[in-house]
C-alpha positions as CSV (number, residue, x, y, z in Angstrom):
1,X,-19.1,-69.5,0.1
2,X,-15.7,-68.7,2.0
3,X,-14.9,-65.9,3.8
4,X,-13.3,-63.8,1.7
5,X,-16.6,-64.2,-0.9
6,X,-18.3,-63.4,1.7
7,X,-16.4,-60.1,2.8
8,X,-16.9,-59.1,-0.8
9,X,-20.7,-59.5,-1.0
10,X,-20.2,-57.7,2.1
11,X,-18.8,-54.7,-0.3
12,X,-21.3,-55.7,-3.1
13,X,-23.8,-55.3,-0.5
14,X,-23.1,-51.7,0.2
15,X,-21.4,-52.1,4.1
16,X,-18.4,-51.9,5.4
17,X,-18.1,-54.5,8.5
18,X,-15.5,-54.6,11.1
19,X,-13.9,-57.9,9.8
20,X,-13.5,-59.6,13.0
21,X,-17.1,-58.7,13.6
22,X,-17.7,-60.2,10.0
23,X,-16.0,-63.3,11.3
24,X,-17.5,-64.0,14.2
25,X,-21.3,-63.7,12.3
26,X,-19.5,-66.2,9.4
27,X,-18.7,-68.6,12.1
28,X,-21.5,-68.3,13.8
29,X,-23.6,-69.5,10.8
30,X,-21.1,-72.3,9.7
31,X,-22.6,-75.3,12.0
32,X,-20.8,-77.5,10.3
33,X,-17.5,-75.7,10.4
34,X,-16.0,-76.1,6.9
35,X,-14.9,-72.6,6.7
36,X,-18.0,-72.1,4.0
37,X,-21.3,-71.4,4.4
38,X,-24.1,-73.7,2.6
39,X,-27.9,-73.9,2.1
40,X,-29.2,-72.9,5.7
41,X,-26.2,-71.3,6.7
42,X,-26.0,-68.8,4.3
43,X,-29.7,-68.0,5.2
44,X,-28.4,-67.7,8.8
45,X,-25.4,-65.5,8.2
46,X,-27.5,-63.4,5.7
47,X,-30.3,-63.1,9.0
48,X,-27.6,-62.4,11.5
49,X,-26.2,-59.5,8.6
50,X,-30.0,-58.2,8.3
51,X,-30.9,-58.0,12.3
52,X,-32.3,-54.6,12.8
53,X,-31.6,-54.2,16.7
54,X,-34.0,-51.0,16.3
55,X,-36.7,-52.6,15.3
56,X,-36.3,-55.6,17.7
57,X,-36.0,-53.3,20.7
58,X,-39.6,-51.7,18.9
59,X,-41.3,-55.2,19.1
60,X,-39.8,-56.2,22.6
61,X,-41.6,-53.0,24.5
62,X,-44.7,-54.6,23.3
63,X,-44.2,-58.4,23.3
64,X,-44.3,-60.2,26.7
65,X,-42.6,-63.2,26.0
66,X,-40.1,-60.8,23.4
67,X,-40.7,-63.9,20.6
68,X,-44.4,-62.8,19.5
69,X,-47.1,-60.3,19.8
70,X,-50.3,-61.8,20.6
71,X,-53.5,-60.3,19.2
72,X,-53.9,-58.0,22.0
73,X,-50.3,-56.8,22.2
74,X,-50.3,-55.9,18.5
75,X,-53.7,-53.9,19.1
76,X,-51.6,-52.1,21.6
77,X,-48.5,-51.3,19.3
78,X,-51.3,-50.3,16.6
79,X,-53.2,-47.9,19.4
80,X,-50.2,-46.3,21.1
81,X,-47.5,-46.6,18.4
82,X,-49.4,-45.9,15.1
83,X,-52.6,-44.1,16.2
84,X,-55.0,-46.2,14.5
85,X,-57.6,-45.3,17.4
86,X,-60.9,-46.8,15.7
87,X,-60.4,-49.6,13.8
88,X,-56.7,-51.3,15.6
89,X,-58.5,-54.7,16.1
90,X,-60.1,-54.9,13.2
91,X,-56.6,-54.2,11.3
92,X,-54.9,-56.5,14.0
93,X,-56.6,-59.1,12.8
94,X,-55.6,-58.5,8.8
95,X,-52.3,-57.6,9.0
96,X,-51.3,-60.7,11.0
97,X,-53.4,-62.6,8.4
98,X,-51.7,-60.5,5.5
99,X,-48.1,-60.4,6.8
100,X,-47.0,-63.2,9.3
101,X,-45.0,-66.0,7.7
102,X,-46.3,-68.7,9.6
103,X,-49.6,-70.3,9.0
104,X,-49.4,-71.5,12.9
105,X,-49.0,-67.9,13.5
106,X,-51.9,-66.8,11.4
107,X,-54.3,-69.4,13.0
108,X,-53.3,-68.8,16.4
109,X,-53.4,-64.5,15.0
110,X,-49.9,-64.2,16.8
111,X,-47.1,-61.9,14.5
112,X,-43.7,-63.1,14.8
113,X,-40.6,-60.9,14.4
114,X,-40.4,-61.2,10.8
115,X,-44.3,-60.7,10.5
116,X,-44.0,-57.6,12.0
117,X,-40.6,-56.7,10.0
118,X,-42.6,-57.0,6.9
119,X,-45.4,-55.2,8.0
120,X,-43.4,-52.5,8.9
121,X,-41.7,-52.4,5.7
122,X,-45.2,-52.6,3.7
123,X,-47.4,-50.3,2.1
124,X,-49.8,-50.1,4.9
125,X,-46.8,-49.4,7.5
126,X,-46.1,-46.4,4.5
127,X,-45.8,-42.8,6.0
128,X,-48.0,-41.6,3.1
129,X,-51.7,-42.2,4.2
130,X,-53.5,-45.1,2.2
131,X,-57.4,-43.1,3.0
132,X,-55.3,-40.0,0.5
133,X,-54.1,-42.4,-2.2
134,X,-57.9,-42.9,-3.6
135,X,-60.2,-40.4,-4.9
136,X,-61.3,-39.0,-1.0
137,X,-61.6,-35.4,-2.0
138,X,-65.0,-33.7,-3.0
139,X,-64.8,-33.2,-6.5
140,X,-68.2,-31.4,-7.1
141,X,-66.9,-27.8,-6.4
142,X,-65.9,-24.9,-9.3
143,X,-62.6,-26.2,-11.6
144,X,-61.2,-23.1,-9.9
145,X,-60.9,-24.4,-6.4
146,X,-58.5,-27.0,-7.3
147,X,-55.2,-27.4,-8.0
148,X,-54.4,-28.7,-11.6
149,X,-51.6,-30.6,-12.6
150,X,-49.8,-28.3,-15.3
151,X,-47.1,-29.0,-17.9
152,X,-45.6,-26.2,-19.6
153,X,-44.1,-26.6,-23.5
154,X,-45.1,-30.8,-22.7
155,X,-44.3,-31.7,-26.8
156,X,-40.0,-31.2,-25.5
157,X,-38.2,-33.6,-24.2
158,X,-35.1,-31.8,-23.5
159,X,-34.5,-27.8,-24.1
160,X,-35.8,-25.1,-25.1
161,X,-33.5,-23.6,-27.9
162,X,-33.1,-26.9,-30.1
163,X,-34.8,-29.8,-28.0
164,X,-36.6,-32.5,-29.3
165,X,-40.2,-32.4,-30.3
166,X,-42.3,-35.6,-29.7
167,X,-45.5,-37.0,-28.6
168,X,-44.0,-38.8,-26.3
169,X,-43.6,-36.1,-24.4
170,X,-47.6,-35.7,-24.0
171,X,-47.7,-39.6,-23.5
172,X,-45.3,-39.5,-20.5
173,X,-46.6,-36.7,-19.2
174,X,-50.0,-38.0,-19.1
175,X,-49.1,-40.8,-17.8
176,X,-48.2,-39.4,-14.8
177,X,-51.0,-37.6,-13.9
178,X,-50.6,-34.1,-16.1
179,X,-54.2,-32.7,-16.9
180,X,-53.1,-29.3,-18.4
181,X,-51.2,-30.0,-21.3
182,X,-49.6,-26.9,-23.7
183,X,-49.7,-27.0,-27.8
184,X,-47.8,-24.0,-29.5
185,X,-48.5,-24.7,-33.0
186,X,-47.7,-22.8,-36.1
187,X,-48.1,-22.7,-39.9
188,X,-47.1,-25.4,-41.3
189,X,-46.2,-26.7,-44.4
190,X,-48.9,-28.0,-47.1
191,X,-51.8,-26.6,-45.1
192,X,-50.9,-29.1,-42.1
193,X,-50.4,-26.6,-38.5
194,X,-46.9,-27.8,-36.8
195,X,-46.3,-28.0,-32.8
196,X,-42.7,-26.8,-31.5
197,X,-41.1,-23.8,-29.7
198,X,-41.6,-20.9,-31.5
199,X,-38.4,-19.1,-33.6
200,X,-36.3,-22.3,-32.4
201,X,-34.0,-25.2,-33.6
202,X,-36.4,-27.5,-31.4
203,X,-37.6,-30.0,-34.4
204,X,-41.5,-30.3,-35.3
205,X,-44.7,-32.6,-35.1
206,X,-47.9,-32.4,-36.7
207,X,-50.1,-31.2,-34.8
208,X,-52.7,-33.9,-35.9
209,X,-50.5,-36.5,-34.2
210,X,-50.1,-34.2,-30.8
211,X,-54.3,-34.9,-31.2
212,X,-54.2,-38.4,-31.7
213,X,-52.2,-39.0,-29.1
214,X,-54.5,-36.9,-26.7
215,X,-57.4,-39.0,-27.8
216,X,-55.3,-42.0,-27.0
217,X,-53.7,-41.4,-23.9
218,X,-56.0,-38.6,-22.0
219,X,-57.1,-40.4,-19.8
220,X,-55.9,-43.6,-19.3
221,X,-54.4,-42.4,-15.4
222,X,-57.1,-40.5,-14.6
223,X,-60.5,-39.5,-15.8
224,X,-60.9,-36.0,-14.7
225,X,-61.1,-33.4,-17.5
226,X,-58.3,-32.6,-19.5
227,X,-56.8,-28.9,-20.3
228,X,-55.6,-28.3,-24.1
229,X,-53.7,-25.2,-23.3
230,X,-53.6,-24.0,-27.1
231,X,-51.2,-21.4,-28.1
232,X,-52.1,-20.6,-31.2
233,X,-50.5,-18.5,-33.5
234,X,-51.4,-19.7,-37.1
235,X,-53.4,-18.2,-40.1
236,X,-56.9,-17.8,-40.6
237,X,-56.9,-21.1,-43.2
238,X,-54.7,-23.1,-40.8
239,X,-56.9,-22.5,-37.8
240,X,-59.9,-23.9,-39.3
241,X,-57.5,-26.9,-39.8
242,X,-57.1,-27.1,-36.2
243,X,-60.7,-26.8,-35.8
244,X,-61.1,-29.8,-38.0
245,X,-58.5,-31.7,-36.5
246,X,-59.7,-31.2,-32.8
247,X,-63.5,-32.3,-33.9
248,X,-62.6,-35.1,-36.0
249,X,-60.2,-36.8,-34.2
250,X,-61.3,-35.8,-30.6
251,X,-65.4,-36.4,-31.2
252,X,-67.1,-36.8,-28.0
253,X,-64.1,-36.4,-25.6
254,X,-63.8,-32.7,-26.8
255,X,-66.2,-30.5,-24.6
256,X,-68.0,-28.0,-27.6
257,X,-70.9,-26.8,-26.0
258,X,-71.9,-25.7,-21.8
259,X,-73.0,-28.4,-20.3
260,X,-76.8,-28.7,-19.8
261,X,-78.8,-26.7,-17.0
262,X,-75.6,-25.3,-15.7
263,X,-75.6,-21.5,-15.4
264,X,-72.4,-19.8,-16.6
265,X,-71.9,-18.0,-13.1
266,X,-69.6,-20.4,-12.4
267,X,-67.3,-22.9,-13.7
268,X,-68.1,-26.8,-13.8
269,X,-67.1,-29.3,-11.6
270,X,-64.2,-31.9,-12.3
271,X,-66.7,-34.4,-11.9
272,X,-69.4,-32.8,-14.2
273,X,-66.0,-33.1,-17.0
274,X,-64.9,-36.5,-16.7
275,X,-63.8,-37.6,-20.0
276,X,-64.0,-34.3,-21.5
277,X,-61.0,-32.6,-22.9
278,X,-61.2,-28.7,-23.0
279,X,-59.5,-25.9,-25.3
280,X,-58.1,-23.2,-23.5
281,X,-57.4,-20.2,-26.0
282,X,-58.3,-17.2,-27.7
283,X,-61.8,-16.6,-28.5
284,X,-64.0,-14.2,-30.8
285,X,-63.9,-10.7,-28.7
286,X,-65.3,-7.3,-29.9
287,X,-62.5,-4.3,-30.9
288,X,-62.8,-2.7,-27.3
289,X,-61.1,-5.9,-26.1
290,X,-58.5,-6.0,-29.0
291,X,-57.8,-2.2,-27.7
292,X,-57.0,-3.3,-23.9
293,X,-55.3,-6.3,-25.2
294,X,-52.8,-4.0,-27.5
295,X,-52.0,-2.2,-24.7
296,X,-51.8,-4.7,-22.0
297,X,-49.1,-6.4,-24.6
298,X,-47.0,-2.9,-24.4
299,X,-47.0,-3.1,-21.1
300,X,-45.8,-6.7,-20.8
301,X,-43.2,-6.8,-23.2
302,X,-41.9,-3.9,-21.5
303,X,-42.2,-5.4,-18.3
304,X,-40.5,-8.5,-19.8
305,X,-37.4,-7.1,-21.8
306,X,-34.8,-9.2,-20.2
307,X,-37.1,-12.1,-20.5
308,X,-36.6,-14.2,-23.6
309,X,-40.3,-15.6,-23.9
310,X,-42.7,-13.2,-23.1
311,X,-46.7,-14.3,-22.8
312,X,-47.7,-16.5,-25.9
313,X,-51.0,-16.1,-25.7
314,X,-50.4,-12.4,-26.8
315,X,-48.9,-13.6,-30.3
316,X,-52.0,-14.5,-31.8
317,X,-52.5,-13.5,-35.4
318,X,-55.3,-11.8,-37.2
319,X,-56.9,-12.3,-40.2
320,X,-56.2,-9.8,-42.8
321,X,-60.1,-9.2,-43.2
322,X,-60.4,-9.1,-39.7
323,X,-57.3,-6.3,-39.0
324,X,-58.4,-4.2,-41.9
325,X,-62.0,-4.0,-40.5
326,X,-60.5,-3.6,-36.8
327,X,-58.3,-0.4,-38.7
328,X,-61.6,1.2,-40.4
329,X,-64.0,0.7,-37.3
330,X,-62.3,2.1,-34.1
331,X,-65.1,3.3,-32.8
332,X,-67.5,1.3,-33.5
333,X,-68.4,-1.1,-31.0
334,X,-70.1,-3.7,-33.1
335,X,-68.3,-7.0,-32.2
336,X,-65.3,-8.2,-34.9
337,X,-63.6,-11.7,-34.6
338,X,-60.0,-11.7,-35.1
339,X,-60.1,-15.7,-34.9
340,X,-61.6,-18.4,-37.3
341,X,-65.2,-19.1,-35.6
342,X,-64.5,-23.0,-35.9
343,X,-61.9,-22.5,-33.2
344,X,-63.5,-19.8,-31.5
345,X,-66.4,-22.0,-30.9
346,X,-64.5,-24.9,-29.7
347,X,-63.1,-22.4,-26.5
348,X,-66.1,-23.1,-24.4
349,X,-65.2,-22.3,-20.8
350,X,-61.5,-21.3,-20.7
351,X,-60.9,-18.0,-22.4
352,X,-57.8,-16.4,-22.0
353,X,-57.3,-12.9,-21.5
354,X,-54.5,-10.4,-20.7
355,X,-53.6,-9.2,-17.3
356,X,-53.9,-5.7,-16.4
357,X,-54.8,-5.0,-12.9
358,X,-56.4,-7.4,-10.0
359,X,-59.1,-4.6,-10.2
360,X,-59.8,-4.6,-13.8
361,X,-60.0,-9.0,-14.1
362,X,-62.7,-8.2,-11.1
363,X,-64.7,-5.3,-13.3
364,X,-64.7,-6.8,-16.6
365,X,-63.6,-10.4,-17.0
366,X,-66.4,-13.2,-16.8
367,X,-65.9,-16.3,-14.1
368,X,-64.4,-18.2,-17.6
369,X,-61.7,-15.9,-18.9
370,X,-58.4,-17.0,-17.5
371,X,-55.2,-14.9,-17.4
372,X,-51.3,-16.3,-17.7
373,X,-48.5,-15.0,-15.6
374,X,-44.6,-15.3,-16.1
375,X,-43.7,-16.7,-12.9
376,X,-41.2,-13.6,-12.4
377,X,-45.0,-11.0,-12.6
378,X,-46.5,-13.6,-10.3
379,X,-43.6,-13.4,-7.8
380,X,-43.7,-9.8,-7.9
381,X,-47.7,-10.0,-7.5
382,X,-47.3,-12.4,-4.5
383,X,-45.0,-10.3,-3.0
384,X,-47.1,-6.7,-3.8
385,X,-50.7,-7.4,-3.5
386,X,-50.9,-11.5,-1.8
387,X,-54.5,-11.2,-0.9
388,X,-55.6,-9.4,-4.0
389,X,-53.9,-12.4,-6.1
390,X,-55.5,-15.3,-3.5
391,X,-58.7,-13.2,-4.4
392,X,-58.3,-13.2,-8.1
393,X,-57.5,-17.2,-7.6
394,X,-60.5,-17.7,-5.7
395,X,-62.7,-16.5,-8.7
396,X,-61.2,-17.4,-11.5
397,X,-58.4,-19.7,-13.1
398,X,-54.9,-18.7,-13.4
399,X,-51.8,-20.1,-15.2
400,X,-48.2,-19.8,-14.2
401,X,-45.6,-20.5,-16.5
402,X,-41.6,-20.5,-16.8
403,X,-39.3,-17.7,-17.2
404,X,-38.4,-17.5,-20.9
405,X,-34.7,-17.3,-19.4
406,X,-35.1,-20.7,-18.6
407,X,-33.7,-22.3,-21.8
408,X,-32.2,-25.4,-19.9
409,X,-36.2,-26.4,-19.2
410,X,-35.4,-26.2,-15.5
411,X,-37.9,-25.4,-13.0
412,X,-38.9,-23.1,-10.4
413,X,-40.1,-24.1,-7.2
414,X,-44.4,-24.5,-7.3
415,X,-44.9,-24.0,-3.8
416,X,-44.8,-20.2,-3.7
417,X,-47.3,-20.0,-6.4
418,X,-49.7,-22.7,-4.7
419,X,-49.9,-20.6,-1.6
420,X,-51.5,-18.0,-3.5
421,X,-53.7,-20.4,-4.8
422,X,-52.9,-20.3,-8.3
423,X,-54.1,-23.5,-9.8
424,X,-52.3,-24.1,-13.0
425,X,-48.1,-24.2,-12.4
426,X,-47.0,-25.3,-15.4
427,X,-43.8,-27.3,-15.0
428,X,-41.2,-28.5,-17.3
429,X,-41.6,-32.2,-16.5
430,X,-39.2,-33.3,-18.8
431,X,-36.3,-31.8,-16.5
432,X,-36.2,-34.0,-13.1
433,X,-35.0,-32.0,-9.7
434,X,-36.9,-30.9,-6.5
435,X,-39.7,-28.7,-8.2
436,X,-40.5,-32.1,-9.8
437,X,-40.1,-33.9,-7.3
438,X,-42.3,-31.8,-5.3
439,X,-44.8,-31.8,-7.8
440,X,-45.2,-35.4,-8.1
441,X,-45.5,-35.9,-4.2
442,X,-48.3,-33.2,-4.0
443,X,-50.2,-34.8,-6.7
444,X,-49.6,-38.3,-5.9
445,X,-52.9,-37.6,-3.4
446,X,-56.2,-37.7,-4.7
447,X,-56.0,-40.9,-6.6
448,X,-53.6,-39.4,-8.8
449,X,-56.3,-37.7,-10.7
450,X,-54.5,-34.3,-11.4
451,X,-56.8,-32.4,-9.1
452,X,-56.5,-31.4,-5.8
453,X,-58.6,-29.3,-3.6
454,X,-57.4,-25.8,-2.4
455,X,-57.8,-24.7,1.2
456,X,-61.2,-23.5,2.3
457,X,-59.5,-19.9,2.8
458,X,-57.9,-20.0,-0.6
459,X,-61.5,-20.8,-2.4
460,X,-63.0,-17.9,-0.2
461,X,-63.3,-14.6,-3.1
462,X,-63.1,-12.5,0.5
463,X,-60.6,-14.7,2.1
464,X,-58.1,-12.4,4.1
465,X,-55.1,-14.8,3.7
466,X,-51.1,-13.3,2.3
467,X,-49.1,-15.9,1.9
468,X,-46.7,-13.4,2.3
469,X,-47.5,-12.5,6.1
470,X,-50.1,-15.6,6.9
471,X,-52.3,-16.2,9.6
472,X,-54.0,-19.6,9.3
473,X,-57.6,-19.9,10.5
474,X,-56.3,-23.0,11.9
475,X,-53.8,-23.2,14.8
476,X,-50.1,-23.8,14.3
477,X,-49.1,-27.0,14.8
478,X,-45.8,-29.2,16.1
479,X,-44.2,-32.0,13.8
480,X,-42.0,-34.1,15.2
481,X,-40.2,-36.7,12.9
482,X,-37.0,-39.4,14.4
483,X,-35.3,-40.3,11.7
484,X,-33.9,-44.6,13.1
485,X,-32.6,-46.1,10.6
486,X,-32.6,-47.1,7.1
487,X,-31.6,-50.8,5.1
488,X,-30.2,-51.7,1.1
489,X,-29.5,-47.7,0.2
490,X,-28.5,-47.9,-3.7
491,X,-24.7,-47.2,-4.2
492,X,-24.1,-44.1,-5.7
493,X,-21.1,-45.1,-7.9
494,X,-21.9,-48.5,-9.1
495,X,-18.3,-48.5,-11.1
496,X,-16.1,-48.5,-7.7
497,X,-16.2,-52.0,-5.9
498,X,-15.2,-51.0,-3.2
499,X,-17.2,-47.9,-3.2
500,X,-19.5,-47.5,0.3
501,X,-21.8,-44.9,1.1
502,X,-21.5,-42.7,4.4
503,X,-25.7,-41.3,4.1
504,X,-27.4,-38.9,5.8
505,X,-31.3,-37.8,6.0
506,X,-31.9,-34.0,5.5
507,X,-36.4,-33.4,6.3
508,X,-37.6,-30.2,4.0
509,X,-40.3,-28.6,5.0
510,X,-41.9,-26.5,2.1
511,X,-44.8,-23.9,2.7
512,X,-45.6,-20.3,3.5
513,X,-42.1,-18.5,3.4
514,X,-42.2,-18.6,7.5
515,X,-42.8,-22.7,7.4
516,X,-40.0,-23.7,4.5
517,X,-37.1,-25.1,7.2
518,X,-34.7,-28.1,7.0
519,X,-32.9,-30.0,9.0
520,X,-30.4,-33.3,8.5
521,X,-28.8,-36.1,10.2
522,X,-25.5,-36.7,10.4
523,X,-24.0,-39.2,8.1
524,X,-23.1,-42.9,8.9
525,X,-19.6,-44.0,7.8
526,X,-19.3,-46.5,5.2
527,X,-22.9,-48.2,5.6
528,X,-25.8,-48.3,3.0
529,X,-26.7,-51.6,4.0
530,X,-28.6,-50.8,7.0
531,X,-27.5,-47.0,8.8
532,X,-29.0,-46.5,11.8
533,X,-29.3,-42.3,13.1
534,X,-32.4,-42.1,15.4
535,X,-31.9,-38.7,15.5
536,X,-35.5,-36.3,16.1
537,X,-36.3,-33.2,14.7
538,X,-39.0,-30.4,15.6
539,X,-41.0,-28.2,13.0
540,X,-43.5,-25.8,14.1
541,X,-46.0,-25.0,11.1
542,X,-47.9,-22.3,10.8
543,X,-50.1,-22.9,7.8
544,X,-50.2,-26.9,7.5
545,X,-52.7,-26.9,5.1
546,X,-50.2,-25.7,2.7
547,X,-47.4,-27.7,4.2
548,X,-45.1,-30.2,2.1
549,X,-42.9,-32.9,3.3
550,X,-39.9,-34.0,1.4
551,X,-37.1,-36.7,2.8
552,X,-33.9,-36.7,1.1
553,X,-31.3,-39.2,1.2
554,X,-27.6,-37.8,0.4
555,X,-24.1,-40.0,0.3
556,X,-22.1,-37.4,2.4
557,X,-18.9,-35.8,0.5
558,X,-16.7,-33.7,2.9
559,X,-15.0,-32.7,-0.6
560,X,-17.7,-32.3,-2.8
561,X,-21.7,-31.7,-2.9
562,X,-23.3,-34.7,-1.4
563,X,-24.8,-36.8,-3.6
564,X,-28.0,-37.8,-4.1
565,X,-29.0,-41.1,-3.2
566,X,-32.8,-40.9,-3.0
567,X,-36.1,-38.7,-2.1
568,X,-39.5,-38.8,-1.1
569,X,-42.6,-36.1,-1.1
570,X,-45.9,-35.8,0.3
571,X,-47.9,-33.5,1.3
572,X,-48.7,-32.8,5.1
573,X,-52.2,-33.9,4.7
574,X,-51.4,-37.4,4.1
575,X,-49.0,-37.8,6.5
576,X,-49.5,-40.9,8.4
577,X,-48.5,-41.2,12.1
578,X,-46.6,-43.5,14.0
579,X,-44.0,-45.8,13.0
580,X,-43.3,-45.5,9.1
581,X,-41.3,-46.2,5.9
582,X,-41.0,-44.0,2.8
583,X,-40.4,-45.3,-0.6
584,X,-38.5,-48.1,-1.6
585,X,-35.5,-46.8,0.7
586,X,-37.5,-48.3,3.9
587,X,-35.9,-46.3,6.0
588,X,-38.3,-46.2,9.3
589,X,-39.2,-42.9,10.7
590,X,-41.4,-42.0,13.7
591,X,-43.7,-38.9,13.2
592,X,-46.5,-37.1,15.7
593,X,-48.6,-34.7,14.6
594,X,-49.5,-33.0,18.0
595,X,-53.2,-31.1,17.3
């Protein structure tokens, strides 16, 4: 390799080198000086281009000789750097044994520069903590107290108005982790109910298929119960059909009866549902319901008017017998089904119910009826009555959904609506952005398995918390991130050659409305092979429990939006401290979390 092909793999490589700089590495690396670079010396000049003087300087205040870290001196770094108090000889001794290049080094358990380089760059030097990427929560407590993965309208993959319906919108959602999953499905033709968006150009599936594909797919990321979120809004004859469908095709995964022994004051457990899939949906009520329902629909719609999808749940149909006996008997208080008892019967524990007051769900609903909200009513609930609505959540299920104005399938922001512990935030996760991104990050904990656990103070049916004016039982607390450096950033415009990056690091900090700061680096000119900004930042955090952490990587623009090169999200809880990396932009970081 000459010179100039090696100025333009500089280029290639994302960097923008000082050319007499560039030289004097080339020539460094050609021993054998015939102006080109062969065999060894390319590895040489590719070492000298890769030399992280950070990282280096990192190993150096440890290592006494500055060429190795004995056992000892890496149990140090591991104590005083990482905070791995208990175990840092124990992990010593695997990490050399897992990372260090040289089998000399591993049998005398020394860690050589690029031993410690690759640890650092591993998963186990990863800012997200490895104890919260397993199943480490308890998942014995009431479905209630968790948060559930939620997808809203999951058959689209693209828009609202004339999207494309598919299963394979329910496969990829599944796959990553969704445990709610919503089925609005119609009349269809030759007696066969049809999923899509409701008076729509979106096209249409058989519903049958969206219930193969359940049986296929529910759980092949996670075992934890799965939510059918049915919206249901066929005939009498076509709900039986759905009926059918759901036992037939379903069998033992579908949850028809209580489960044995377990008293109905309140719900089960994730754990008692594993590989159970349950129908949340209308079921049989008596006319008194059907009156509070009626005008609990008035009241929404007008609530609603600028809103282009009001509740579904509130469009269910009735069969003829069933309205004309509802119109003859309006005082009686004998119970009438408006629903086909075949799919009645099959909505077991989730049973969902309009929304009229936080004071009427807590006088007459049952610990199994749950209740949806547009996410512009549960705004306006947050923001009028906080504790009632962390109440309400702390007894019973909720579901949020998206504004019908929402036509693009974007999302809002689920943070807002986790602080006041509402457990089902149905997103649109066909549409990628922040919201998603935060969602994915939150729920990457846990195993993956679609179920977190709330807060104690947001399970607590007396809890005194407002996300809207907080007080955490817990102390606030200081986080303190330095951003160093970062190495092979993605180009963002792979056409241009010549085109280099100048990134920056902007740290989000999402939470109670008080907690939800940023704060960025400034950007490094022409680099994305390996920036350097060791720049610190300081968050105080009120309510950690609730806190999220998201790092965003941006190509600065001084005439544009800067774009996007890159993210990464976890929660708070799994922050790991010490010297870190996040995501496959291994750009190293150095957090304290102060108690």
């Amino acid at each position: 390799m000459s010179f100039q092909e090696a100025q333009r793999l500089l280029l290639l490589m994302n960097v923008e080198m000082d050319q007499d700089y560039a030289l004097s590495l080339f020539q460094a690396a050609d021993v054998s000086q015939s102006d080109t670079l062969e065999g060894e010396e390319f590895v040489q000049f590719y070492k000298a281009l890769t030399k992280r003087t950070e990282v280096e300087q990192l190993f150096e205040n440890f290592s006494l000789d500055g060429q190795k870290l004995t056992l000892l001196e890496f149990v140090d770094f591991l104590r005083e750097e990482q905070k791995e108090k208990d175990h840092a000889p124990d992990l010593a001794l695997e990490f050399i044994d897992r990372y260090e290049p040289s089998e000399n080094g591993r049998l005398l358990h020394v860690l050589s520069k690029d031993g410690f380089l690759s640890y650092l760059c591993s998963k186990d030097g990863n800012i997200f903590n490895p104890d919260c990427l397993r199943v480490y929560q308890d998942m014995t407590r009431p479905l209630n107290h968790y948060y559930i993965n939620s997808s809203h309208n999951t058959y689209l993959l693209r828009n609202q108005l004339c999207g494309q319906s598919s299963v394979e919108g329910y496969i990829r959602a599944l796959k990553r982790g969704c445990r709610c999953v919503e089925v609005d499905v119609w009349d269809g033709p030759g007696g066969e109910p049809i999923v899509y968006h409701g008076h729509t150009l979106t096209s249409r599936i058989l519903f049958k298929d969206v219930v193969a594909t359940l049986a296929q797919y529910a759980f092949q990321s996670s075992d934890y119960p799965l939510i059918l979120s049915l919206e249901n809004h066929c005939t009498w004859e076509q709900q039986h059909t759905l009926a059918q469908h759901l036992t037939e095709i379903l069998g033992e995964q579908l949850l028809s009866t209580t489960i044995d022994g377990l008293l109905m004051d309140k719900l089960p457990s994730p754990e008692q549902l594993r590989g159970k899939i349950l129908v949340k949906g209308k079921k049989s009520r008596t006319i008194e319901d059907v009156e509070v329902e009626e005008e609990e629909e008035e009241e929404l719609v007008a609530d609603q008017e600028s809103e282009l999808d009001p509740d579904p749940e509130l469009d269910t149909q009735l069969q003829p017998e069933s309205q004309e006996l509802a119109s003859e008997n309006k005082d009686n208080k004998d119970s009438t089904t408006i629903l086909c008892p075949d799919l009645s019967a099959l909505v077991v524990y989730l049973r969902t119910v309009p929304f009229c007051s936080f004071t009427h769900s807590k006088e007459n609903y049952h610990i199994c009826d749950i209740s949806s909200f547009s996410e512009t009513k549960a705004r306006n609930l947050i923001k009028e009555a906080g504790n009632a609505f962390v109440q309400h959540n702390a007894r019973q299920l909720c579901r949020v959904y998206p504004s019908g104005l929402r036509t693009d399938s974007s999302n809002y922001h689920p943070q807002e609506l986790w602080n006041a512990g509402c457990q089902m935030v149905a997103m649109n996760m066909q549409t990628a952005g922040s919201a998603m991104d935060i969602c994915d990050g939150f729920f990457r904990q846990n195993g993956g398995s679609g179920y977190v656990l709330k807060p104690e103070f947001l399970c607590d049916i007396q809890s005194s918390f407002n996300p809207e004016k907080p007080i955490s039982p817990y102390k606030a607390k200081i986080l303190l991130i330095q951003v160093i450096s970062g190495q092979r950033l993605p180009k963002v415009d792979n056409t241009k050659e010549k085109s280099i990056v100048d990134p920056l690091v902007k740290v989000e900090l999402f939470g109670v409305p008080e907690d939800t700061k940023q704060q960025e680096t400034s950007s490094v000119e022409n680099n994305g092979f390996n920036p350097y900004w060791g720049q610190t930042f300081c968050f105080r955090v009120r309510v950690p429990e609730l806190a999220i952490l998201r790092f965003v990587v941006k190509d600065y623009n001084r005439k544009s939006r800067n774009n996007f090169i890159g993210q990464y999200t976890l929660p708070w809880t799994c922050v790991k401290q010490g010297e870190a990396i996040f995501g496959l932009l291994v750009n190293i970081l150095r957090l304290w979390l102060p108690s």
